[in-house]
C-alpha positions, 0 to 999 in steps of 0.5 A, a space after each residue: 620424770 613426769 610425762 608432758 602434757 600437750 600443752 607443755 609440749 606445745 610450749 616446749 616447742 614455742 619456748 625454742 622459737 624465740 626464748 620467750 616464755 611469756 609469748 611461748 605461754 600464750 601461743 601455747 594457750 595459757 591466759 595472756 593475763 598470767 601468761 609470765 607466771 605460767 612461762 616462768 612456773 613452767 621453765 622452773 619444772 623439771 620435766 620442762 626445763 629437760 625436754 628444752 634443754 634435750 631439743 637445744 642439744 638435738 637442734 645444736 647437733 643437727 646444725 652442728 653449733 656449738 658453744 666453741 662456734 658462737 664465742 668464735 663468732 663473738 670473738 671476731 665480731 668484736 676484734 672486728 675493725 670498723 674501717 674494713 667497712 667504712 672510712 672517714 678519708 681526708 683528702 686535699 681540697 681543689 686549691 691545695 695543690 696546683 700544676 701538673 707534679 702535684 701530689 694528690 694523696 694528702 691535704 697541702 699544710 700550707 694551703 690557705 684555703 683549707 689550712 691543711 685540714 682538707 676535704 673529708 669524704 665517706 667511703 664504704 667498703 664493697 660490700 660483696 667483698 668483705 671476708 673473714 671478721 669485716 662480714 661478721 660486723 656488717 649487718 647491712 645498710 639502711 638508704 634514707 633522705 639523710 644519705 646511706 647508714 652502714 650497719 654493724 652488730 654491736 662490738 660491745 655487746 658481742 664482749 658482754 657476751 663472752 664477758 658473761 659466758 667466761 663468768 666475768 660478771 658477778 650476779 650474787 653478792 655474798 655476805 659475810 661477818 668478819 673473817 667470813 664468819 656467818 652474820 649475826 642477826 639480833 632480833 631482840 633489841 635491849 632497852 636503855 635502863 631509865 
């Protein structure tokens, strides 16, 4: 196998960053002009595409990740209930019941006031707290004017995810003549006889 040069070692290492091959190419020092060619022509040589993939294996032992790891990771992120995190709660308005014996739990139906429906409140989980699936989701908050946003890791995109590495998703179409016989391809066209 060829040897690399110190550019392409240089965008061995830049590749492993972020997986970007465009931005690998020109913080390695390729023209930011031809920057995706260059990206795109050097992951498809073989001595580079190697030296990758032994640097992801040496890293992946070093940290000890495997693939078992992350589809477990991308399991529980999606398996995950959202209302470990935060809960929609409806609750009895302050007329929905009266007197010392009054339950509180839930919205009296009869009510007048709020015909049964109640008062609804936002309640979000102690963060410090969650454990097992509930703190794979949580991604953090975000405190704005418009009051608190709870951050999750998106559930779909973690199904996508094993969805792909299961080869769920198809990415070639095969064609076919009838029976999967190879198809047949005219390429003289005959002329209607006058």
């Amino acid at each position: 196998m060829a040897e690399l040069t110190a550019k392409q070692q240089l965008f061995v290492a830049e590749y492993l960053v972020d997986l970007n091959a465009t931005q690998a190419a020109i913080r390695a020092g390729y023209s930011a002009k031809t920057a995706e060619q260059q990206g795109y022509q050097l992951l498809q040589k073989t001595s580079v595409a190697a030296e990758i993939a032994k640097a992801q294996a040496k890293r992946s032992a070093k940290l000890e990740i495997e693939a078992d790891f992350v589809l477990t990771r991308w399991a529980e992120i999606a398996d995950a209930d959202p209302n470990e995190l935060i809960q929609y709660r409806r609750g009895p308005c302050e007329k929905c019941w009266t007197g010392p014996d009054a339950p509180s739990a839930e919205p009296n139906p009869a009510c007048a006031a709020c015909r049964g429906e109640g008062v609804g409140t936002v309640f979000v989980h102690d963060t410090r707290k969650l454990t097992g699936a509930a703190r794979r989701l949580y991604a953090g908050l975000r405190v704005g004017k418009d009051g608190i946003q709870v951050l999750m890791r998106s559930q779909d995109e973690a199904l996508a995810n094993i969805a792909r590495h299961l080869g769920m998703f198809k990415n070639t179409v095969e064609l076919g003549g009838p029976g999967g016989a190879p198809i047949m391809i005219v390429t003289e066209v005959p002329r209607a006889e006058d």
